[in-house]
Structures are given as structure tokens and as C-alpha cells.
N, C-alpha and C positions, 0 to 999 in steps of 0.2 A: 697258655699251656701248649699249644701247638696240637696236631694229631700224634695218639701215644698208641697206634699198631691196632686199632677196632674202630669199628663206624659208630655200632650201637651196643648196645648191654640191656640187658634187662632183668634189671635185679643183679644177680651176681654173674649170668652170664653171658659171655661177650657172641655175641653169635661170628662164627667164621666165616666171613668175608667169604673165602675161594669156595668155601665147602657148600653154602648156601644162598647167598649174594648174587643175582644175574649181575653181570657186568653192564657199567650202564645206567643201572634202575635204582640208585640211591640217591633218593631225593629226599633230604633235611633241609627244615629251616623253620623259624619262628614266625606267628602270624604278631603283627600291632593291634591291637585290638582297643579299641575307642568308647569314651563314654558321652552318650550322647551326640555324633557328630551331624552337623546340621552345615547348611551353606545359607550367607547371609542373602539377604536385599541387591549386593554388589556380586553377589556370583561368587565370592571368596569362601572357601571351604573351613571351618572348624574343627579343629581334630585334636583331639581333649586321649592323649594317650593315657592307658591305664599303665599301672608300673611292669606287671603279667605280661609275658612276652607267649604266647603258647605254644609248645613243641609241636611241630609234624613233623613224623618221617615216615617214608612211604619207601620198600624198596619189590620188587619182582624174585621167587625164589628163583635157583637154577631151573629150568627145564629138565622133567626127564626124572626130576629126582624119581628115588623107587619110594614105597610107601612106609619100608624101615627108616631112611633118611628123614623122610617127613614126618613121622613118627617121632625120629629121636629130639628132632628142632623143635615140635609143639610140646614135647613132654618136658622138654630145658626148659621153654616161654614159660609153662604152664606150672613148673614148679616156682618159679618167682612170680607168680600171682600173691598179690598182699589182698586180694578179694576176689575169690576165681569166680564167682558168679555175674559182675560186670566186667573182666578180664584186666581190673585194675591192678597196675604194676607200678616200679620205680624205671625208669628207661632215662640212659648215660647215650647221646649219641651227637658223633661229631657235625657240627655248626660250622659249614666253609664261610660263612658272614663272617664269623666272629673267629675263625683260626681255634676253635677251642668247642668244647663238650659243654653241654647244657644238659642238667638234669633237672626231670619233673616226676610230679606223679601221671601215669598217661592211662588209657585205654588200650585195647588190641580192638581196632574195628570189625567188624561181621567179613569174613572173607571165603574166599568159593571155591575149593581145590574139584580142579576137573581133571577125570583119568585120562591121560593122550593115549595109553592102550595097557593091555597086558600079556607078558611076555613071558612064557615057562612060569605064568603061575605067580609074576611078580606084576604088581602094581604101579605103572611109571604116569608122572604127573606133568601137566602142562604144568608155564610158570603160574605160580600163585601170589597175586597180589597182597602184601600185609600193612598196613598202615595202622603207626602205633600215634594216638593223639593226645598232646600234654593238656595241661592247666583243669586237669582235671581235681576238685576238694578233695584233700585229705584229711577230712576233721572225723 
């Protein structure tokens, strides 16, 4: 499919790249994940791959945002919650391994917006770390 103009989505929305994206801090990619992997007698490794590739993407917001900006990105995340209680979503985001999009069901990990200051009454933020984590059951 190649890349079609967005990193990630989640749910139905694509987050804006320029608007919210540090430059730099998108880091996609899929973990192997292994059943039972064991090294034999001979030092030789085992690695018994499951079919489940699992999404991580990890990006840094802008810097600086104000707390309406950060506001308006959590309340886009937060309306494509398919379970807002463990912040489980659908997340669409581009795989430079594979030249193409991989969607899962994923998490939104615990993360820690810290104020860099305040400014005439507005709230500006250092960048804040978000990593969304696939291979999460959807039954």
C-alpha cells in the first residue's frame, strides 16, 4: 500500500502529523513474539514464532503545545475508545518494515504531561510521550 498521507489513526482519527507529531519521535514497528523459545544443548536458539506480529508505536507530542491543543488531541484519542476504561482502541499506523499500515486492537499506555510554564493564563506543555500498544483481545 505504500504510505497514504498519516503515520497513525486511531479509530477514525488520523492524528496530524505537523500539528501534533515532534519531528523525529515516531517510532513504529511490530514486536515477534515467541512460543516457548528455549536454546538447545548446542547453544542453537529456538524460536517457534507466533502468527501475532504486535503493534508499537511510540511518538513525542510537539513541545509547547497549549493545554486547548492537548485537550483537543486527547478528546479525538478519547472518542475512538471502543473501551475507555483500559484506553482500548483500533490504531491504523504506518510500518516503515513493511512500506504499509498495520492495524490492531492496541492500548494507550499511562503517560505524564508535564507543564513547561504558564503564560497569560495559558497552559504550555513539555513534549509528552504517548505509546499506543497492539495485540491487545478483542473478544
Amino acid at each position: 500500500m505504500a504510505y497514504s498521507g498519516f503515520l497513525i489513526k486511531v479509530g477514525n482519527y488520523e492524528i496530524p502529523t505537523d500539528k501534533y507529531i515532534k519531528t523525529g519521535s515516531y517510532i513504529p514497528y511490530v514486536n515477534m513474539q515467541a512460543l516457548d523459545p528455549y536454546t538447545d544443548a548446542d547453544g542453537y536458539e529456538h524460536i517457534e514464532a507466533v502468527e501475532l506480529k504486535a503493534l508499537k508505536v511510540e511518538f513525542e507530542t510537539r513541545p509547547m503545545l497549549t493545554n486547548a491543543e492537548f485537550a483537543d488531541l486527547m478528546s479525538n484519542i478519547r472518542a475512538n475508545y471502543i473501551e475507555a476504561r483500559s484506553r482500548k482502541c483500533i490504531v491504523t499506523a504506518y510500518i516503515p518494515e513493511y512500506d504499509d499500515y498495520v492495524t490492531q486492537t492496541a492500548y494507550l499506555s499511562d503517560f505524564k504531561p508535564t507543564i513547561h510554564s504558564i503564560f497569560d493564563n495559558v497552559i504550555n506543555y513539555n513534549a509528552v510521550r504517548l505509546a499506543f500498544i497492539g495485540g491487545v483481545y478483542n473478544g
